[in-house]
C-alpha positions as CSV (number, residue, x, y, z in Angstrom):
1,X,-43.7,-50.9,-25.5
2,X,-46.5,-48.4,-25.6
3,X,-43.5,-45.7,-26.9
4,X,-42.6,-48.3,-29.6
5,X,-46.5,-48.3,-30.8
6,X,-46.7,-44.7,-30.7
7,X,-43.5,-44.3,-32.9
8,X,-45.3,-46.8,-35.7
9,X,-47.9,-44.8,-35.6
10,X,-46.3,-41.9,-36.3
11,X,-44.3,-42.9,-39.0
12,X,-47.4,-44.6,-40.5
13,X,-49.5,-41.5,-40.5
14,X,-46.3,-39.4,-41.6
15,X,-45.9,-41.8,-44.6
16,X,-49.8,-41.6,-45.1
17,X,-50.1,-37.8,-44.9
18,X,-46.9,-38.1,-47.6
19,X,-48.6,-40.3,-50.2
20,X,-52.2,-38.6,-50.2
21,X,-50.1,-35.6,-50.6
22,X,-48.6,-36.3,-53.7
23,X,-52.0,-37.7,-55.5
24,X,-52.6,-34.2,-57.2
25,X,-49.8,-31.7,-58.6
26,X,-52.5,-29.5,-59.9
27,X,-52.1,-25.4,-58.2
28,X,-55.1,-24.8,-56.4
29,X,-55.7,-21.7,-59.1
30,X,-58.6,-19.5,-57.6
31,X,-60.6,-19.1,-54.5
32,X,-63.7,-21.5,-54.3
33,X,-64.9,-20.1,-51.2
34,X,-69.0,-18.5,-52.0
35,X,-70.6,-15.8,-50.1
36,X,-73.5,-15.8,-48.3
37,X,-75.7,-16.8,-51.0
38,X,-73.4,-19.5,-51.8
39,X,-71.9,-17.4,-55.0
40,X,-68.3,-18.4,-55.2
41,X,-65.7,-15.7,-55.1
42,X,-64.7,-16.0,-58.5
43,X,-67.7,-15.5,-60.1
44,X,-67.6,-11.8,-58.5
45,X,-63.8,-11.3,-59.3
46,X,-64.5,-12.0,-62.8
47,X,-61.4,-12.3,-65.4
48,X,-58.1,-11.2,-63.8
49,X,-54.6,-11.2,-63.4
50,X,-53.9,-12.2,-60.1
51,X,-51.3,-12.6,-57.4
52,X,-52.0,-14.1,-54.1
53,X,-50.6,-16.2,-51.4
54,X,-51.0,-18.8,-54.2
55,X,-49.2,-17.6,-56.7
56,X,-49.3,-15.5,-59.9
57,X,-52.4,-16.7,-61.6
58,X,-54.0,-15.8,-65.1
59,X,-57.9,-16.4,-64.6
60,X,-60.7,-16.5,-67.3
61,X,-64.6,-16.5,-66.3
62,X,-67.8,-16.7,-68.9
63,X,-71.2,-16.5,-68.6
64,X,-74.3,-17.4,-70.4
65,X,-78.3,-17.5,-69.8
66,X,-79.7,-21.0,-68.9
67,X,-82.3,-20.2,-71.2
68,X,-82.7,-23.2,-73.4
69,X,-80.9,-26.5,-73.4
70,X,-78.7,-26.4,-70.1
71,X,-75.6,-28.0,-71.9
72,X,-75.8,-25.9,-74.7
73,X,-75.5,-23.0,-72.3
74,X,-72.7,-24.8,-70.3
75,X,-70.8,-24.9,-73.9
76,X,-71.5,-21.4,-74.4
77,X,-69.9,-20.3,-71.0
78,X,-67.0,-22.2,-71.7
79,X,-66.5,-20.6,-74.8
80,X,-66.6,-16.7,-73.1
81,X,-64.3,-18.1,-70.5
82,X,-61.8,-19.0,-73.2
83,X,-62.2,-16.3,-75.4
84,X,-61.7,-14.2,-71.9
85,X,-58.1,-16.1,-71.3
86,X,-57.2,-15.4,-75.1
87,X,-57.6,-12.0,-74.5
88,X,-56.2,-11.5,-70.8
89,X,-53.0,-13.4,-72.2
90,X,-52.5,-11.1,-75.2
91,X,-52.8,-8.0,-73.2
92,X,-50.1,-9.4,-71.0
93,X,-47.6,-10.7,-73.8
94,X,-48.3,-7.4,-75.8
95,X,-47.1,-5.9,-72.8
96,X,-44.2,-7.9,-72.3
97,X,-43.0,-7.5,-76.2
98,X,-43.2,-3.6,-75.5
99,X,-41.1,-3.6,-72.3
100,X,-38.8,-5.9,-74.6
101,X,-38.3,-3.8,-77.1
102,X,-38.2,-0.7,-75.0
103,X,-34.7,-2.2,-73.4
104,X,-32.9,-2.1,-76.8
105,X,-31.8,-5.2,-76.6
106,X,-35.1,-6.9,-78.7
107,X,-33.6,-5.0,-81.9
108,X,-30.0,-6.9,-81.5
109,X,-32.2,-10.1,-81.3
110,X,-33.8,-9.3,-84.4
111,X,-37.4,-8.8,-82.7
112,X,-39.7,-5.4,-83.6
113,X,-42.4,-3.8,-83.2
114,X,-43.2,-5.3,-86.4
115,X,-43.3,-8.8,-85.0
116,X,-45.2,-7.9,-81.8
117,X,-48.6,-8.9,-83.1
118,X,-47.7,-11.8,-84.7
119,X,-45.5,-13.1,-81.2
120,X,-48.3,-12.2,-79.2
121,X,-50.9,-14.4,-81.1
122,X,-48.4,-17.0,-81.4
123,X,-46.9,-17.2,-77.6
124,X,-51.2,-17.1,-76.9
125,X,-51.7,-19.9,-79.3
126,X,-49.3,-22.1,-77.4
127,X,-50.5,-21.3,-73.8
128,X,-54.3,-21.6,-74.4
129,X,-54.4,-25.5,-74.8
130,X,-53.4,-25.6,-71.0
131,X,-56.3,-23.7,-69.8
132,X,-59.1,-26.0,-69.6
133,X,-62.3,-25.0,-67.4
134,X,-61.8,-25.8,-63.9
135,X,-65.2,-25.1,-62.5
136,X,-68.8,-24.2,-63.5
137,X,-71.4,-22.8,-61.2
138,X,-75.3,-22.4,-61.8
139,X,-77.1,-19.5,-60.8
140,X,-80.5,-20.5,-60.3
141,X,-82.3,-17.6,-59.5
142,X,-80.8,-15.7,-62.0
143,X,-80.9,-18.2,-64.9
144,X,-77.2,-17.9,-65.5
145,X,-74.5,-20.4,-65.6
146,X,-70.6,-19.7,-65.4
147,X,-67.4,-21.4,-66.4
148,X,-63.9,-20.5,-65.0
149,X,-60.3,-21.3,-66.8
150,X,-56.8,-20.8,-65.3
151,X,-53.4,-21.5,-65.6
152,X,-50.5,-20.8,-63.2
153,X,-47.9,-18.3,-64.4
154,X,-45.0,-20.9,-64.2
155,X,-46.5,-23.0,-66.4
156,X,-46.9,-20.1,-69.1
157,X,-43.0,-19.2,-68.5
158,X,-42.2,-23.0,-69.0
159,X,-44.8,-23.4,-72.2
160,X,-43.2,-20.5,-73.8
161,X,-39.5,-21.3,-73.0
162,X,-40.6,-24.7,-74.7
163,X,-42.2,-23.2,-77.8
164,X,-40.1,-23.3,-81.0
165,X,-41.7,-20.6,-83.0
166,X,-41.2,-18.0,-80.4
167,X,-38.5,-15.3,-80.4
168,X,-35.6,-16.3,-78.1
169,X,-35.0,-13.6,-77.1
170,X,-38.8,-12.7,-75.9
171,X,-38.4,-15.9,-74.1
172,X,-35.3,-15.2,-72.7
173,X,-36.8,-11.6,-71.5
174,X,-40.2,-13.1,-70.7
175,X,-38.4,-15.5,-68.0
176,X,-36.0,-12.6,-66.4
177,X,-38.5,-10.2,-66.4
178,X,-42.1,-11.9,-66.5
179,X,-42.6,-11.7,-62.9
180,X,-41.9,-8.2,-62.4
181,X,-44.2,-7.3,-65.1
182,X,-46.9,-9.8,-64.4
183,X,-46.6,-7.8,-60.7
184,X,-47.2,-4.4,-62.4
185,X,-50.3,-5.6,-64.0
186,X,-51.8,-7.9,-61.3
187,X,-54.5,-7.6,-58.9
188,X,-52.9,-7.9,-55.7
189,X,-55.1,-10.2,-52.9
């Protein structure tokens, strides 16, 4: 009898473990662990192109002084953070548009280095919707306030191979080849 119960049991917290498991898809995207002084790591690491036991990960951090109306400041950190992502993205697509067109086959697909700055803005204009800011974190004692956006480098691979106005061929080269690249150019933790 007591076997029986044990076996419920089981299977209940099996089935439990299952559904509070599937509440949140969302990629646990940087390391909210804080020093000492109770700074979180990712204020330290800053903007970077990571990969860790995670994953491959593009992260964005902005700061601003608290001086003067705390959610105006807030605004203004979320605003570096951004502009922070726009530019760590565009760097990596520039990147991958060279390494394209260095293989040959980007001519055949009609793609130059003519249209790298113009593919680069746009594959940047599709992804940046996706990074909203994840976390904020208030430095008290130094009157500073931070903001942190992220997205997971399979969601930029599947944003881009849904995006119309992009070169099929950089998509095409950015999913064969993206994580080799992204590699290259990552911080490695």
């Amino acid at each position: 009898m007591n076997a029986g119960k044990n076996v419920i049991n089981m299977v209940l917290g099996l089935i439990l473990l299952q559904i509070s498991g599937c509440t949140s898809n969302e990629v646990v995207l940087f390391n909210k662990t804080t020093d000492t002084n109770g700074k979180p790591q990712w204020v330290s690491q800053g903007t970077v192109t990571l990969k860790s036991k995670r994953g491959r990960t593009f992260l964005a951090v902005g700061a601003a002084s608290t001086q003067g109306a705390f959610s105006a400041q807030a605004s203004v950190a979320n605003q570096r953070a951004k502009l922070q992502a726009e530019l760590i993205l565009k760097r990596f697509f520039d990147v991958v548009s060279r390494d394209y067109i260095a293989t040959g086959a980007a001519e055949i697909a009609g793609y130059t280095v003519q249209d790298v700055p113009q593919n680069v803005s746009k594959t940047t204009a599709v992804i940046l919707p996706y990074m909203q800011i994840k976390e904020h974190w208030h430095d008290v004692e130094n009157n500073m306030i931070y903001a942190i956006t992220g997205i997971d480098y399979r969601q930029v691979v599947e944003r881009v191979s849904e995006a119309v106005l992009i070169n099929a061929g950089f998509k095409a080269y950015l999913k064969a080849q993206g994580n080799d690249i992204f590699d290259r150019i990552a911080i490695q933790r």
